[in-house]
N, C-alpha and C positions, 0 to 999 in steps of 0.2 A: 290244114294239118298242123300237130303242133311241130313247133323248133326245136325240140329237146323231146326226148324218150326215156322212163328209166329201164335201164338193164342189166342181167348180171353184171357186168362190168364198170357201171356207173351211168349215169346220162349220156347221154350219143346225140350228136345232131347229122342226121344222115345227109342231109343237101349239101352239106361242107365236109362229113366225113369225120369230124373230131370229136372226142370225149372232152367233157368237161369232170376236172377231178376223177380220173379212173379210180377203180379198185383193184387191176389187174395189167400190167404191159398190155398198150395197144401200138399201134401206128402214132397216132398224133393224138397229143394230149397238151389241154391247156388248161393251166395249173392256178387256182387262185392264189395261194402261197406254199408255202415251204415246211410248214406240220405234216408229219406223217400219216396221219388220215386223209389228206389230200393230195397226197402226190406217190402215184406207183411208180418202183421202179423197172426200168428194163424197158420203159415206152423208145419207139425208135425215135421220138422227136418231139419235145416241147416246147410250149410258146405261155411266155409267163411276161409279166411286168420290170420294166429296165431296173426301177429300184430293188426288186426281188431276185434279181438278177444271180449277184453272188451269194445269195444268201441260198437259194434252189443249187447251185454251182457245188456250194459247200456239202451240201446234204446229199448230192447225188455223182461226185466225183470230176475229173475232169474231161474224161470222156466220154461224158452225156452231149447229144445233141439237142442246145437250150437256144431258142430264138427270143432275143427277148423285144417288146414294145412298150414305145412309151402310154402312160396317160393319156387315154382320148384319140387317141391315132387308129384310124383303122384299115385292118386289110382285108381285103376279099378274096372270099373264097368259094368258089363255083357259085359265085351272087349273094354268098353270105356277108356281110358286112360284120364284120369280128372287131372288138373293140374293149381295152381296159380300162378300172376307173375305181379310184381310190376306195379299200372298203376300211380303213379305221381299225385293222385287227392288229397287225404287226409291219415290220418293215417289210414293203414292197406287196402286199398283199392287193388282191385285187376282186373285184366284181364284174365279171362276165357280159358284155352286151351282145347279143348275136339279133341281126336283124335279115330279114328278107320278105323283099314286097312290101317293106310298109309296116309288115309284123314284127313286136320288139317281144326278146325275151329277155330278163335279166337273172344271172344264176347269184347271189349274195357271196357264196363263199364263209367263211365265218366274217363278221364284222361287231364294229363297237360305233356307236353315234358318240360318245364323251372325246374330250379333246386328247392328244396323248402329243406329246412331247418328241417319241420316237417314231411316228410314224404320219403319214399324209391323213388327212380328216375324211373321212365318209364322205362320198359324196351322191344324195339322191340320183335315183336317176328314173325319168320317166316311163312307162315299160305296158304292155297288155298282159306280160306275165313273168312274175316275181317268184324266185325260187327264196323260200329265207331258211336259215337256220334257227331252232332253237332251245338249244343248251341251256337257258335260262328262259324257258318259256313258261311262267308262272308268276303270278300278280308281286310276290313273297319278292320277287329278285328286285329289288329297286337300288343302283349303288348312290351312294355316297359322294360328295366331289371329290376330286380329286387329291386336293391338295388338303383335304380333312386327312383322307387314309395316310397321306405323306407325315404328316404333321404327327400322328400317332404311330408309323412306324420309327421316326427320329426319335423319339418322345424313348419311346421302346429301347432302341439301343442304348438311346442315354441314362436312361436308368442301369440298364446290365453293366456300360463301363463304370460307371460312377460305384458297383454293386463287383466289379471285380470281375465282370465275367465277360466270355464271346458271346456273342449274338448271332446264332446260326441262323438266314433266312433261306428259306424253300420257295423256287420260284421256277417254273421251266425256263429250259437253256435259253431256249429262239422265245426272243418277243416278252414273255412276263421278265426273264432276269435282267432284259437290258430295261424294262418301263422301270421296274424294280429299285434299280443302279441311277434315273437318273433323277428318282426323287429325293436320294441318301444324300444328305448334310457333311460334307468331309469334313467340314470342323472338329465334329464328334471325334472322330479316329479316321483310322487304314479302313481301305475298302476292300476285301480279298472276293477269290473268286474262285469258282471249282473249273477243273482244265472246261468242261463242256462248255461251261456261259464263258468263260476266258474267250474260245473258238467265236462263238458268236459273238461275241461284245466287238472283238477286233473288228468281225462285216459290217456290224453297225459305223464303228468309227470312220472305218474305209468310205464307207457311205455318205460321210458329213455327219454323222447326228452326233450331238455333243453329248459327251457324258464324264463324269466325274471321272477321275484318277481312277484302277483298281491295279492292283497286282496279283496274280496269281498265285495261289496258295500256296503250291508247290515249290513255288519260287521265293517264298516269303520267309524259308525256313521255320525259327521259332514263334508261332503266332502272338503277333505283337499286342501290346493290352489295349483292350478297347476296343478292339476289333469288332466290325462285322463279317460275317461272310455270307457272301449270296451263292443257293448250289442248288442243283437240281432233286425234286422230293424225295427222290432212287439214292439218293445219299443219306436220307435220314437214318440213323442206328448203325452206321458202318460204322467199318475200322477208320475208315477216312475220317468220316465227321469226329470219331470219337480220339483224335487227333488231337483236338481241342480245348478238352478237357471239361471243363464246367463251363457248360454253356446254358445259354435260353436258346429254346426252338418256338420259329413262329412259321405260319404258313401262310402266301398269300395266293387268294383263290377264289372265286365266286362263290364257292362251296360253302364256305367260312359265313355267310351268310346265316345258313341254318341254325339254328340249336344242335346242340348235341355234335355238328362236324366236328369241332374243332377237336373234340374227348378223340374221335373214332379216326383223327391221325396221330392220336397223343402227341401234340406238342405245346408249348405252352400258352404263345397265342395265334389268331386267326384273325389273319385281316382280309377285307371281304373288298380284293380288288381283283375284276375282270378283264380279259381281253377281249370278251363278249359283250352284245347286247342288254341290255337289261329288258323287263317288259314294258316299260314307257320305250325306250328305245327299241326294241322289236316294231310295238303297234305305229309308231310314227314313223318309222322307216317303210313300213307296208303302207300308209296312207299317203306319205310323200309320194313313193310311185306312181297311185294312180292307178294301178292294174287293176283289173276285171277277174283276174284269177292269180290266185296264188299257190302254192307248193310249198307246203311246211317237211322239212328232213331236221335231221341231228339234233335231237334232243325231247322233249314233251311236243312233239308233232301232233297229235290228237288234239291236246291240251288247246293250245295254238286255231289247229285247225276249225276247233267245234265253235270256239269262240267267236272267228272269223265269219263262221256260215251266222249265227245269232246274229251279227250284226251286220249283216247282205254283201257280206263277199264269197262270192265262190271260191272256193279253199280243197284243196285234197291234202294226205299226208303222204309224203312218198319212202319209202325204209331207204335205211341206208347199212352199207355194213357197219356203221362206227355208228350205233345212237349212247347219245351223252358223248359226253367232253370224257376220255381214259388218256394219259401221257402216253403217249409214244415217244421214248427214245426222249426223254425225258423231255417233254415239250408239251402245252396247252393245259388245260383246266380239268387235270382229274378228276373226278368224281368224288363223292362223300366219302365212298370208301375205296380210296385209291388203290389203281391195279398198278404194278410194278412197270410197264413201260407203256403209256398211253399218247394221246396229243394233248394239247392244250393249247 
């Protein structure tokens, strides 16, 4: 029998009793991170990752019930062996292992295989059955290094100061605005911040992960020159942003990849960094496992899955309610043509 079910309410593992990533308050819910497509509120009781810890804390108040575990440590539960393990998306995110009798299942959670600065590194993990995600499940998604997109988003501000102007950057609050933040050059200028990444950038530093100087904008008074500002997409065309005054607007996003994105968020440029997978990254992460079957959700799951079978893996697609990457609550990798409160 499998370890995991999908159902209204998200996947269920009945012999432990607990949802993985609910869609709806249940009982017990173990949470891969802290995006709003992952995590319901109102569950009586969560169990997430110790890094993740304040960061789920922040997002769902202070009187939530949040059990948190470290990396690797497991506990049992009516013989389930429950277990976390770094997936590479944002701070404190995690990959799912639930074992009984011998049988591994592993849920992905959203993850990224590229190095990232703000967050623990992916870490394979051997499994009978792999749930993956894929928001970027498409040959076309291949990123960039890292420190290429870095290198061109400096490049980018420094032109606009040198040009007299701000530098609005679009990044979700949790995870892109703090990767965002900690590849900007202070040299250039002031680092400013919208109150929302302000909120999280503080979890991250709490956390240890190092990052540049920023001040928050609000605090900054009159924006000083040379400035960049990092804010969440849901800002773009306000009265907020347009605080500013003449600015350059750039967005960074997976999305940015495509042709044609960057026009269909009019801003002026698109730089094409993920918090996701790529599809070398997908495929090698399914092949590291080892499984026998896998589970394609969140994003071109067909796409993913058919390919899968082509090349002898058994593969199904399972829906989810959140397919593609939409911000929520201004967070994750909205889509080409962005809805106003998605994940990311």
């Amino acid at each position: 029998m499998a370890l995991l079910r999908p159902t209204d309410r998200g996947l269920y593992c009945e012999a432990a009793d607990v949802f993985v990533d609910p869609w709806a308050p249940v009982e017990r819910a173990v949470v891969t991170h802290a995006h709003g497509d992952h995590v319901a509120w109102g569950c009586a009781a969560y169990l997430t990752s110790a890094p993740g810890l304040e960061v789920l804390r922040a997002r769902l108040g202070p009187d939530a019930t949040i059990q948190p575990l470290e990396y690797g440590v497991a506990i049992d539960r009516d013989g389930v062996r429950i277990s976390l393990h770094p997936a590479g998306h944002i701070l404190g995110s995690a990959q799912v292992r639930l074992e009984l009798r011998g049988e591994v299942t592993v849920v992905s959670g959203d993850y990224k295989t590229e190095s990232d600065r703000t967050c623990a590194a992916f870490e394979p993990l051997r499994c009978d059955t792999f749930i993956t995600e894929s928001t970027f499940g498409l040959p076309i998604y291949r990123w960039r290094p890292e420190a290429e997109l870095f290198a061109e988003v400096n490049d980018w501000w420094r032109a606009n100061r040198d040009a007299g102007r701000t530098s609005l950057l679009f990044g979700y609050a949790l995870g892109k605005a703090q990767r965002l933040i900690s590849g900007l050059d202070p040299a250039i200028g002031p680092i400013l911040t919208h109150g929302a990444v302000e909120t999280m950038t503080a979890v991250y530093r709490a956390a240890g992960v190092a990052l540049p100087p920023t001040t928050h904008a609000a605090a900054a008074g009159r924006p000083p020159a040379g400035a960049i500002v990092v804010a969440p997409p849901s800002a773009d065309g306000s009265p907020w942003a347009r605080r500013f005054g003449a600015a350059s607007t750039a967005f960074a996003s997976g999305w940015m990849q495509v042709r044609g994105a960057r026009r269909r968020q009019s801003v002026d440029r698109g730089f094409a960094l993920s918090d996701h997978c790529d599809w070398p990254g997908l495929l090698g992460a399914v092949a590291a496992t080892g499984a026998e079957e896998v589970w394609v959700t969140h994003g071109y799951s067909a796409v993913v899955e058919r390919w899968l079978r082509e090349h002898g893996v058994e593969a199904r697609a399972i829906a989810s309610r959140y397919e593609g990457e939409r911000e929520v609550e201004g967070e994750g990798d909205a889509g080409p043509e962005r809805a106003i409160e998605p994940d990311a």
